[in-house]
C-alpha positions in Angstrom: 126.0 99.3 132.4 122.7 99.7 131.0 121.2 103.2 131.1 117.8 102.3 130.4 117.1 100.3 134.0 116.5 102.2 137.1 119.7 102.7 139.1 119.9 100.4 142.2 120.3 101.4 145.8 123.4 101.5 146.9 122.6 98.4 149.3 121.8 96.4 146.1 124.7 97.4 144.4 126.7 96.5 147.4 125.5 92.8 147.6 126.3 92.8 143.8 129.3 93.5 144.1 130.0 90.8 146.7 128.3 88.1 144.4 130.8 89.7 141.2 133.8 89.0 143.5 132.5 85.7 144.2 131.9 84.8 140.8 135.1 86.2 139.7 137.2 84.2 142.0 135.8 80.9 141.1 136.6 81.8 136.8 140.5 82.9 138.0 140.6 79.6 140.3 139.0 77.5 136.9 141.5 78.9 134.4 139.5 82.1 133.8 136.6 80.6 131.9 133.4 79.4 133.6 130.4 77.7 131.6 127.2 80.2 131.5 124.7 77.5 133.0 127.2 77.9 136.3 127.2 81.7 136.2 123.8 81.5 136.0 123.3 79.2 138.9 125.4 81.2 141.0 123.6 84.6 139.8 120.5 83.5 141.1 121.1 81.2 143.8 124.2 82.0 145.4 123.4 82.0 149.4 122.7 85.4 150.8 123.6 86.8 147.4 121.7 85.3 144.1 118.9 86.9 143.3 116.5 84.0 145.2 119.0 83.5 147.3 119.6 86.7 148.8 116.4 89.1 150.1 115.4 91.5 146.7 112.0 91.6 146.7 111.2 90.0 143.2 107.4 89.1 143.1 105.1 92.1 142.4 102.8 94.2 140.3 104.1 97.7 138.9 102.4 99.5 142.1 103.6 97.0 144.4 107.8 97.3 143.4 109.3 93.6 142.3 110.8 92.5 138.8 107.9 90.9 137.4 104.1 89.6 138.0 103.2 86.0 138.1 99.5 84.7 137.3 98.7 84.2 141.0 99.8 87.7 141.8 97.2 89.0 138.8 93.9 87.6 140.2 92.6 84.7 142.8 90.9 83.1 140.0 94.0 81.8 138.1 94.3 80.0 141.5 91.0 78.7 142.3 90.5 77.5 138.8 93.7 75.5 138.7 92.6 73.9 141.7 90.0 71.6 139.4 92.7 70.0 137.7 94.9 69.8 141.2 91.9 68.6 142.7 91.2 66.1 139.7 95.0 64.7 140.4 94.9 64.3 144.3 91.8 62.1 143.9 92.9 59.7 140.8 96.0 59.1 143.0 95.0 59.5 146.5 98.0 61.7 147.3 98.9 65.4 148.4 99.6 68.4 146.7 103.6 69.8 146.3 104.5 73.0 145.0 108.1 73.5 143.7 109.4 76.8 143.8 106.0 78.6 145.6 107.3 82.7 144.8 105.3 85.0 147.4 103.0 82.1 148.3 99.9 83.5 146.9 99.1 80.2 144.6 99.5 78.3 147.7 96.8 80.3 149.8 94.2 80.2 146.7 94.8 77.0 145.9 94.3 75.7 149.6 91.3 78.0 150.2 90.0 76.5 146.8 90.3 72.8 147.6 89.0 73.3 151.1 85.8 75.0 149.4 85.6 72.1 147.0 86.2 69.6 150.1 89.3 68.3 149.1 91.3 69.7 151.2 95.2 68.1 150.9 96.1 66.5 154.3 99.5 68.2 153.2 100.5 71.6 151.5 104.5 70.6 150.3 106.3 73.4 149.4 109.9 72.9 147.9 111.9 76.3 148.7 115.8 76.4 148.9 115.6 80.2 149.9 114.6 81.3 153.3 113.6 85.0 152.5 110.7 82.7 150.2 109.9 80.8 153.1 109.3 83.6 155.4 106.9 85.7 152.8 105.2 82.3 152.1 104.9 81.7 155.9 103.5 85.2 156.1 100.6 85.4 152.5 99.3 81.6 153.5 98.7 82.8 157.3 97.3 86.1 156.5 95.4 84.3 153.5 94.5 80.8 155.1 95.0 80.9 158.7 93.0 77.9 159.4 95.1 76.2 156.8 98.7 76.9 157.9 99.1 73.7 159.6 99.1 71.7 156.4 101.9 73.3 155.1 105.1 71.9 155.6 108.2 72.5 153.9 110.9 70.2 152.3 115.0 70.9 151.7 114.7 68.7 148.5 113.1 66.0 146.7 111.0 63.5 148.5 111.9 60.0 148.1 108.5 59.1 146.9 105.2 61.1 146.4 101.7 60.2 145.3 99.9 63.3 144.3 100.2 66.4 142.2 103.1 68.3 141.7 103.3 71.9 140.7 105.4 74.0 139.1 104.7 77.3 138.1 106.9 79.4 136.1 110.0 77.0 137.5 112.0 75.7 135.0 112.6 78.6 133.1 114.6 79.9 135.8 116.5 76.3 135.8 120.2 77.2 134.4 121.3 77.2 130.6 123.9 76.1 128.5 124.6 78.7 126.1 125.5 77.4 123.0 126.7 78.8 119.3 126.8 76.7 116.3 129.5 78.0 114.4 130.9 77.1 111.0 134.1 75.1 112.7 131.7 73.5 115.0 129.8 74.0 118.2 130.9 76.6 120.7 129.6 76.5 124.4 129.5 80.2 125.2 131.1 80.8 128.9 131.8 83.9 130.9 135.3 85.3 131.7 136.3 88.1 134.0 138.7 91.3 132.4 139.1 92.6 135.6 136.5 94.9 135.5 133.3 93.5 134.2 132.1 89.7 132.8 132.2 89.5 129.4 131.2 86.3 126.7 133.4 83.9 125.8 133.4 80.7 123.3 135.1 77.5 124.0 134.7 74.3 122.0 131.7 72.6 123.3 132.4 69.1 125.0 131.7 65.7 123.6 128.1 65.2 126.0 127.1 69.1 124.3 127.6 68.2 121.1 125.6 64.7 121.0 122.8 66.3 123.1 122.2 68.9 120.8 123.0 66.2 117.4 119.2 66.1 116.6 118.1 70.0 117.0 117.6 71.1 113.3 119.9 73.9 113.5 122.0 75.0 110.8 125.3 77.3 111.6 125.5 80.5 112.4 122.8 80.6 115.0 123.1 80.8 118.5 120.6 79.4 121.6 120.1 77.7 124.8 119.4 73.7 126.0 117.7 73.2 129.5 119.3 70.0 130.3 118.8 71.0 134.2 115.2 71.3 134.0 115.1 67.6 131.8 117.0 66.3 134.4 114.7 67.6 137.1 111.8 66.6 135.0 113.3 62.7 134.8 114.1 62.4 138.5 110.6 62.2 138.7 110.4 58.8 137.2 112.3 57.2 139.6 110.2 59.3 142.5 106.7 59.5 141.4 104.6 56.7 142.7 101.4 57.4 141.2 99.9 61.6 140.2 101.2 64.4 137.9 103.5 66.9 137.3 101.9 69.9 136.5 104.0 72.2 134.4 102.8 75.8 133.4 105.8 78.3 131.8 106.4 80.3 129.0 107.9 78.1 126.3 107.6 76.0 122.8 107.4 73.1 121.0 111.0 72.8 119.8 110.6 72.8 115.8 109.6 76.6 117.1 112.2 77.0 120.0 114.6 76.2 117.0 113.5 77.9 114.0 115.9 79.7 112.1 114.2 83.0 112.8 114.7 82.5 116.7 118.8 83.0 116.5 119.6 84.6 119.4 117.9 82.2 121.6 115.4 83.2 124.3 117.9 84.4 127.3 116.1 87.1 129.0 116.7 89.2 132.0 113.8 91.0 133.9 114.7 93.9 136.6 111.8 96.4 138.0 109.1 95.1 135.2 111.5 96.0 132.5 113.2 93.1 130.4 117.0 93.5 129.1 119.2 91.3 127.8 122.8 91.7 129.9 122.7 88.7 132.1 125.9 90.4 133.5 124.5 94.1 134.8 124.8 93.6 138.2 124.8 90.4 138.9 121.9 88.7 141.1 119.9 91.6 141.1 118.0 90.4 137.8 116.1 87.2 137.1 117.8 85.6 134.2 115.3 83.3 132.2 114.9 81.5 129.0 111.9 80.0 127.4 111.3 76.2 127.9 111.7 73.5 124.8 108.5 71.5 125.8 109.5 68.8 123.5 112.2 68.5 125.4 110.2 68.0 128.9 107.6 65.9 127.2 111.3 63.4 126.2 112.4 63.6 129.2 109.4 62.6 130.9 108.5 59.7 129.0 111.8 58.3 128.9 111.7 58.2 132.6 108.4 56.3 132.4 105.6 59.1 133.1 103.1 59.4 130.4 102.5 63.1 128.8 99.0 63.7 129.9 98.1 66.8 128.1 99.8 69.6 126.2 97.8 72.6 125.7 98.4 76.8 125.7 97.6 78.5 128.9 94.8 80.1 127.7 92.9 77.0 126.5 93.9 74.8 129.8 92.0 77.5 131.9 89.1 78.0 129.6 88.9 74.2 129.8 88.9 74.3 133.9 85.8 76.8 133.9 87.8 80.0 133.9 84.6 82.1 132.3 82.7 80.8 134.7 84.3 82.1 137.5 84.8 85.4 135.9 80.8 85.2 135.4 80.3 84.7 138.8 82.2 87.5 140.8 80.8 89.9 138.3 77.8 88.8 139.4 78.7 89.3 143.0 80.8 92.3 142.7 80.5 94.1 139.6 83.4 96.7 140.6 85.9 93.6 141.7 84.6 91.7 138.4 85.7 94.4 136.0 89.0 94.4 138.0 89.3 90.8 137.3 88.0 90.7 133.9 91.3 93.1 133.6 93.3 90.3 134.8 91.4 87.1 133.0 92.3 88.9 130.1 95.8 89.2 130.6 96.2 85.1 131.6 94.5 84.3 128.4 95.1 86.7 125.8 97.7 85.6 122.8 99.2 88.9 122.9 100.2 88.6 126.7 100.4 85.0 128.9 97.6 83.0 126.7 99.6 81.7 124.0 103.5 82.4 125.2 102.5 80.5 128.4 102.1 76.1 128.2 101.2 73.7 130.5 101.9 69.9 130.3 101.0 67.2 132.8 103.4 64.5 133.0 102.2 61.7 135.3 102.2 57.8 136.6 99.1 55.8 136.7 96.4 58.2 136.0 93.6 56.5 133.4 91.2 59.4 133.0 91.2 62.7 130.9 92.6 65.5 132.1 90.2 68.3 132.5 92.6 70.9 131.3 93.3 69.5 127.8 90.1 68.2 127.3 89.8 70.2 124.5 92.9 72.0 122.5 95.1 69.3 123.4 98.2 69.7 121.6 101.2 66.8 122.6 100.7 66.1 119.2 102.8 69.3 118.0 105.5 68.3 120.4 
């Protein structure tokens, strides 16, 4: 166990433990070896037990408790100036707004309260949540929050047929599941999990025929181990056959994959956060950290335009919120309220600083029938580094 994390309650360890046993049953029924991108899945999304699936509270600033702080949860501004490009989207294709994977709900309210301010208020609010403890604290941040805007909101078990509109996803796919890979000097290895009775440990198999031509093309030389997302490409490519006409509008911490890959990156990007601290033991109590890894945007970008979207814009967070009028903002509550202002200006700096979320973070718009300029990437636009 690792010493340096707070100790759990005993409640937490409890529901651990039920999700371990669950685990552990399925490797001895598979032959005692299970792929990591299924641990993984299960770790965070097992029903009533994975960390989104179960009822830890996970969003949060230090003072507040939860694992780790999002950039809705830092300031209303991060919010309310995404809502220009949102807004920007919902008007080039006459659609409604749908949030995948909405956390505590706090980019919902201020991107509601935003739009309605702006008068383009969405006839519909979509949220996309598999977990009902998310639903409830959503439910319970947009009424508090946006009262008169509740009724809009709707939510939705799984993918729409068809939408026309704008699509956001904010820090999703990075908690999509993993293969774990190892280039060795006999060949590829998919790293897997087994079960010694006591604990989970790592374990290398030879990686199957699909694994080894999907990764034929990284420039990766043996020995080096890392990560592909093919669940969050897939995700990313169902869109094609299910956008009508809008964007996808991506923002996670990521890179372009000649830097995702680089030989001074072995060890890949697998990342564990519990009570604001990061670790790196996917398998310390299981579902009661979030298990991430950073996002190959070239990948994304691939996957998009092979499904027949066009990559709008590729940018760093800092520059996509600069472009959307971000200082301006700022500007103006300090104006207001110069006590709240410096308490934002604290925040402002933290979304677009390169030594915190300003350069680690990216956002890319993926999208179907959209002619115009995005206003995020109008300048810095990078898609051509991916």
């Amino acid at each position: 166990m690792n010493s340096s994390l707070p100790e759990p309650s005993e409640t937490a360890k409890e529901a651990s433990r039920a999700l371990a046993g669950r685990i552990a049953d399925e490797i001895n029924a598979a032959d005692g070896w299970m792929p990591f991108d299924r641990y993984m899945d299960l770790a965070l999304h097992c029903p009533g037990l994975g960390y989104y699936g179960g009822g830890a509270h996970k969003f949060g600033t230090n003072h507040e408790g939860g694992d780790f702080v999002t950039a809705p949860e830092l300031t209303p501004l991060f919010g309310q100036t995404l809502a220009a490009q949102v807004g920007q989207i919902m008007a080039a294709a006459k659609g409604e707004v749908l949030e995948v994977g909405a956390g505590s709900g706090r980019l919902a309210a201020d991107l509601l309260l935003a739009l309605d301010a702006a008068g383009q208020t969405p006839d519909r609010y979509l949220i996309l949540e598999l977990s009902g403890e998310l639903r409830a604290r959503q439910h319970e941040t947009i009424a508090a929050a946006a009262p008169g805007l509740l009724q809009r909101v709707a939510w939705l078990d799984g993918l729409p047929e068809s939408f026309s509109g704008c699509v956001i996803g904010n820090e999703l796919l990075d908690a999509m599941p993993i293969h774990a890979l190892a280039w060795r000097a006999g060949g590829l290895m998919e790293r897997g999990v087994m079960f010694d009775g006591e604990r989970f440990t790592w374990c290398e198999r030879p990686a199957t025929a699909f694994l080894a031509e999907a990764t034929r093309t990284l420039p990766i030389e043996a020995p080096y181990e890392s990560e592909i997302g093919l669940t969050a490409t897939r995700w990313v490519a169902e869109w094609g056959h299910r956008l009508e006409r809008g964007a996808l509008l991506l923002l996670d911490y990521g890179l372009p994959r000649h830097e995702y890959y680089h030989p001074g990156r072995n060890g890949g990007t697998l990342r564990c956060h519990y009570r604001h601290r990061a670790h790196d033991d996917p398998f310390w109590w299981p579902g009661l950290s979030d298990i991430t890894a950073h996002v190959d945007f070239t990948a994304v970008a691939e996957a998009g335009h092979g499904a027949g979207l066009d990559v709008l814009g590729y940018t760093n967070q800092a520059g996509f919120l600069i472009n959307l009028g971000l200082g301006e903002r700022l500007a103006v509550r300090r104006k207001l309220d110069e006590a709240s202002g410096l308490r934002a200006a604290g925040a402002v700096q933290m979304l677009i600083s390169p030594n915190e979320m300003g350069e680690l973070f990216k956002v890319i718009a993926l999208g179907r029938g959209i002619s115009e300029s995005m206003l995020g990437f109008v300048r810095g636009d990078r898609t051509h580094t991916l």
